[in-house]
C-alpha positions in Angstrom: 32.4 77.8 55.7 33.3 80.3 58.0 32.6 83.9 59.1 31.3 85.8 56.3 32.3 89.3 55.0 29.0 91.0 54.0 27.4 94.0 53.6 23.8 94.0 53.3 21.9 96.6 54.4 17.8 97.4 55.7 16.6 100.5 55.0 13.8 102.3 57.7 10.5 102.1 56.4 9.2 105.1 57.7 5.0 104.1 57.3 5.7 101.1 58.5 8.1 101.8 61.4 10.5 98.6 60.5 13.5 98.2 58.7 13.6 96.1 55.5 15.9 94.6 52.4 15.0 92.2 49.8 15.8 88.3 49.6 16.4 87.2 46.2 15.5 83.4 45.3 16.6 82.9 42.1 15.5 85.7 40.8 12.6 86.2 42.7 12.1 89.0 45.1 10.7 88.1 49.0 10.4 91.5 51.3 12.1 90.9 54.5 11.9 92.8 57.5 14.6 92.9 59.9 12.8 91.9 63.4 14.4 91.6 66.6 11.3 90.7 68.3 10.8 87.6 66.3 13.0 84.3 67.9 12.7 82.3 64.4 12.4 83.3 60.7 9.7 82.7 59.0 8.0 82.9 55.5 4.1 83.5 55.2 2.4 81.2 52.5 1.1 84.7 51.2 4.4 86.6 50.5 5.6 83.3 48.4 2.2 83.5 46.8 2.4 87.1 46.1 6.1 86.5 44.6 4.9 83.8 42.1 5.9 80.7 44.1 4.3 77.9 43.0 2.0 77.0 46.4 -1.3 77.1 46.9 -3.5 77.3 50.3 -5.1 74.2 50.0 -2.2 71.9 49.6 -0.5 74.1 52.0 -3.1 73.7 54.5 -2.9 69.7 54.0 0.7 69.5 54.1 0.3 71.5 57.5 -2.2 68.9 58.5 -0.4 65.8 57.7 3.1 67.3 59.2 1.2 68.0 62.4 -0.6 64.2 62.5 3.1 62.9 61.5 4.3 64.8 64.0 2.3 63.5 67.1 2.7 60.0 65.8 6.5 59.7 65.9 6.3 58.2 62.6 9.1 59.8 60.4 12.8 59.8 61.3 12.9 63.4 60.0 10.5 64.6 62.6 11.3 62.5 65.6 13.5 64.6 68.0 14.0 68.1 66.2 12.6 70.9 65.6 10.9 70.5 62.3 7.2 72.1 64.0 7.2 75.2 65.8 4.0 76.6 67.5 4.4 80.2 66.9 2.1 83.1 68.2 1.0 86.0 65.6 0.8 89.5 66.4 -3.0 89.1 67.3 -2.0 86.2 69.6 -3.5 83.9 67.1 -1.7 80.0 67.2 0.0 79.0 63.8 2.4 76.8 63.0 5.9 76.7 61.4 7.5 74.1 59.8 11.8 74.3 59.5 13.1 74.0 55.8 15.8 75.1 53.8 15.4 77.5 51.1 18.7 76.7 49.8 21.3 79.2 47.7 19.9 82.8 48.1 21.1 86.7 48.3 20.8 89.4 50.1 21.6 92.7 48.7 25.2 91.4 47.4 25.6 88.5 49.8 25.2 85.2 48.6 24.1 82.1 51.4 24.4 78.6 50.6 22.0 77.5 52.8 18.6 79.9 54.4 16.5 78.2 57.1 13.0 79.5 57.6 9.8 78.4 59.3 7.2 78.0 57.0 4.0 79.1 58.0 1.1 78.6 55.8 -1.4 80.4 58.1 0.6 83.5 58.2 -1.3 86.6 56.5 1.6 88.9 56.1 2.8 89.5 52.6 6.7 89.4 53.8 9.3 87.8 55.3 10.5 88.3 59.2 13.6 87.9 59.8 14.3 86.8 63.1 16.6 85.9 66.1 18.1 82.4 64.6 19.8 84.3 61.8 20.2 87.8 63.5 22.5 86.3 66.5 24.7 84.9 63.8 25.6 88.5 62.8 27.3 91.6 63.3 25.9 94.6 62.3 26.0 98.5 62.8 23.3 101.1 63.2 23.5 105.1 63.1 21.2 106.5 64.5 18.5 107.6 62.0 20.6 105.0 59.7 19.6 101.9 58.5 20.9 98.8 59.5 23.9 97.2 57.7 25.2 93.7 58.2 28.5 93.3 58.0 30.0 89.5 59.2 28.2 86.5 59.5 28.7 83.1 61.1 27.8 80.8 58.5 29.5 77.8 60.9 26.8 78.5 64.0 24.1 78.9 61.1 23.8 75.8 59.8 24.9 73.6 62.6 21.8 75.2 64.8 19.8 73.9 61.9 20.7 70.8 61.1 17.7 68.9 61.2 15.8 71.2 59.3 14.1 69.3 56.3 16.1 68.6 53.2 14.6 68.4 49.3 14.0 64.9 49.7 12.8 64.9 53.0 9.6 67.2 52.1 9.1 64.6 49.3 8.9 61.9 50.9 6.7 63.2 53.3 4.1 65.2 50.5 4.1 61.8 49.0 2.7 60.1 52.3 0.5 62.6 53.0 -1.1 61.6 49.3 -0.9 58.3 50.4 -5.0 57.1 51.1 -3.7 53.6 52.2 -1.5 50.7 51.4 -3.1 49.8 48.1 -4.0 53.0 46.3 -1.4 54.4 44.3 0.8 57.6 45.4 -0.2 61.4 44.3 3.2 63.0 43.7 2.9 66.4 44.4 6.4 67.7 43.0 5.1 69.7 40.1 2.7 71.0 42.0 4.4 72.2 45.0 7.8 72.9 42.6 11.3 72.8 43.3 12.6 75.9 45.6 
């Protein structure tokens, strides 16, 4: 890994006022908006939803439960000490929280990324992806004015060592098995076909 030759670009929305591109998960399109103003990225429940994810609220809203309970216990290795939970603050000023994962191999536009950290948070009603400081200070990019915004190095190195803790694969499995888990003699609900593999 190292710095990163790219050239993505966001193009100016003008209804919306913001500039945007398209992340591209195996084939599957996620609107992301390019925002300053946000410290972390982070993926709504909704925009997953909306591009045929396989999630749904209610297992999202107990994962969100149990990581939060796991959380204040000290209980897992993989949350102890990092930053795996996030409080974050919506637009409205309405609490929610993120948890850190790794989306894994993605695009943007013709860039590829082995690794793409994001905060997912469940309570989030926007249909779209924000796109925030953690990734943004890792790269260089030019804007004309009345242009759109192209990306054109990246520091892959500073990426992923700023996210190292985030949750891997079999992190999250372990810990949506637990969260099945009604106690020490009932049998575990594996939820990997439900929640699918990202």
């Amino acid at each position: 890994m190292a710095i990163l030759e790219t050239n993505f670009e966001f193009t100016f929305d003008k209804n919306t006022n913001c500039y945007f591109t398209f992340l591209d998960k195996d084939g599957t399109l996620i609107p992301l908006q390019f925002d300053t103003g946000a410290s972390r990225t982070s993926i709504s429940l909704l925009s997953l939803v909306e591009n045929n994810f396989d999630y749904s609220q209610d297992k999202a809203e107990k994962m969100e439960e149990y990581l939060l309970i796991q959380k204040n216990k000290g209980q897992h290795e993989q949350i102890k000490g990092n930053n795996l939970v996030v409080e974050l603050r919506s637009a409205s000023g309405e609490k929610l929280f993120g948890f850190l994962a790794d989306m894994g191999r993605i695009s943007i536009g013709n860039s590829v990324f082995e690794h793409f950290y994001y905060y997912f948070v469940p309570k989030n009603k926007t249909a779209f992806a924000l796109l925030g400081n953690d990734f943004l200070h890792n790269c260089e990019y030019k804007h004309a004015i009345q242009g759109n915004i192209i990306v054109t190095k990246f520091d892959e190195d500073s990426y992923v060592q700023s996210h190292k803790d985030a949750l891997s694969e079999s992190d999250i499995q372990l810990l949506i098995n637990d969260s099945y888990k009604k106690d020490d003699n009932e049998e575990i609900y594996d939820l990997a076909d439900d929640f699918g593999d990202r």
